[in-house]
N, C-alpha and C positions, 0 to 999 in steps of 0.2 A: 542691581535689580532696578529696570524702569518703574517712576514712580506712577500709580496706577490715577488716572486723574477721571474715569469717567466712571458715575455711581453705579454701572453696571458692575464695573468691575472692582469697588468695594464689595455690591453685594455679595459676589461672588469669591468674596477671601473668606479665608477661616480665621478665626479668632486670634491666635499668635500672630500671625502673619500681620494682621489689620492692627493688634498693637503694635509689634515690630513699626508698621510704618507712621503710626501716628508719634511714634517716640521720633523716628528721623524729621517727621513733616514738622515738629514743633522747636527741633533743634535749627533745625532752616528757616524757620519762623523767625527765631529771638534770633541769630546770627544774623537775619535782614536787616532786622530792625535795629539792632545794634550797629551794624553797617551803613543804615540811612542815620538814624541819630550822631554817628561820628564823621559824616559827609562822606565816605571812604565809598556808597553805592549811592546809584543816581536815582535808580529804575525804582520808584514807589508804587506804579504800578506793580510790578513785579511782587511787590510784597502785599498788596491788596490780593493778589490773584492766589497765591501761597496762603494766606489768610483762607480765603474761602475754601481752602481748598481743605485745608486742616478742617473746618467747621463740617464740610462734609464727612471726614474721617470719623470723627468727634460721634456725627447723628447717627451716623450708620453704626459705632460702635453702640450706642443708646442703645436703637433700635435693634440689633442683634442680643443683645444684653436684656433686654424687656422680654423676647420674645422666646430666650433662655427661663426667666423665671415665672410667665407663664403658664409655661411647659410644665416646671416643674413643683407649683402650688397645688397643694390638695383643695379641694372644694371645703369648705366651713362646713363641722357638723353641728352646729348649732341651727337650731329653725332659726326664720327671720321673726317669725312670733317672739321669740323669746330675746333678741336680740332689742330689738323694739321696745321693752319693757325695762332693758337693763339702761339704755341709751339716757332714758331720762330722771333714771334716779340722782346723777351725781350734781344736775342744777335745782337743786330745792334753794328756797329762798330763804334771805336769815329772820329769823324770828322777831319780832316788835322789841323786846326786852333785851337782843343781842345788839341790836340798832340804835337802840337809845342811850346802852353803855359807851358802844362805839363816839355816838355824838359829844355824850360828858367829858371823854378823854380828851378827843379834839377838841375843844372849848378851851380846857384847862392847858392846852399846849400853845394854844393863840398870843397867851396871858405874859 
């Protein structure tokens, strides 16, 4: 199977299919690269271009994947009133007398 290289035509893969090739595109990847690190390939281009090419797989698998689980999220039924009220309970501030225990210990661990 020719490898698909213009983002029309990831957009236009289906899911298996766009794994399938991001698994080959990154086996061709590391094979380069291990290819140019043991001098055995020249063309580093080549592997720059492969690189990008993978990264596009990569975003467009994101981006299909984002747009899967927006789909599929229910709306919060919680109001935003209530949600607003709960947000600021858990940063209360510590108490004068939790503070100044705090400080004695540190003192006494200086020592």
């Amino acid at each position: 199977m020719p490898k698909p290289s213009a983002t029309g035509e990831l957009r236009a893969m289906q899911m298996p299919d766009l794994a399938r090739e991001i698994k080959a595109q990154a086996l061709l990847v590391e094979q380069l690269r291990l290819g140019i690190k043991l001098k055995k390939e020249k063309d580093t281009a080549k592997l720059r271009r492969e690189r990008r090419k993978f990264a596009q797989m990569k975003t467009e698998w994101t981006r299909k994947t984002a747009a899967q689980l927006q789909g599929s999220t229910k709306p919060s039924t919680v109001p935003s009133s209530a949600t607003s009220l709960t947000s600021g309970h858990g940063s209360a501030k510590a108490s004068p007398s939790a503070k100044a225990t705090k400080d004695k210990s540190a003192s006494h661990t200086r020592l």
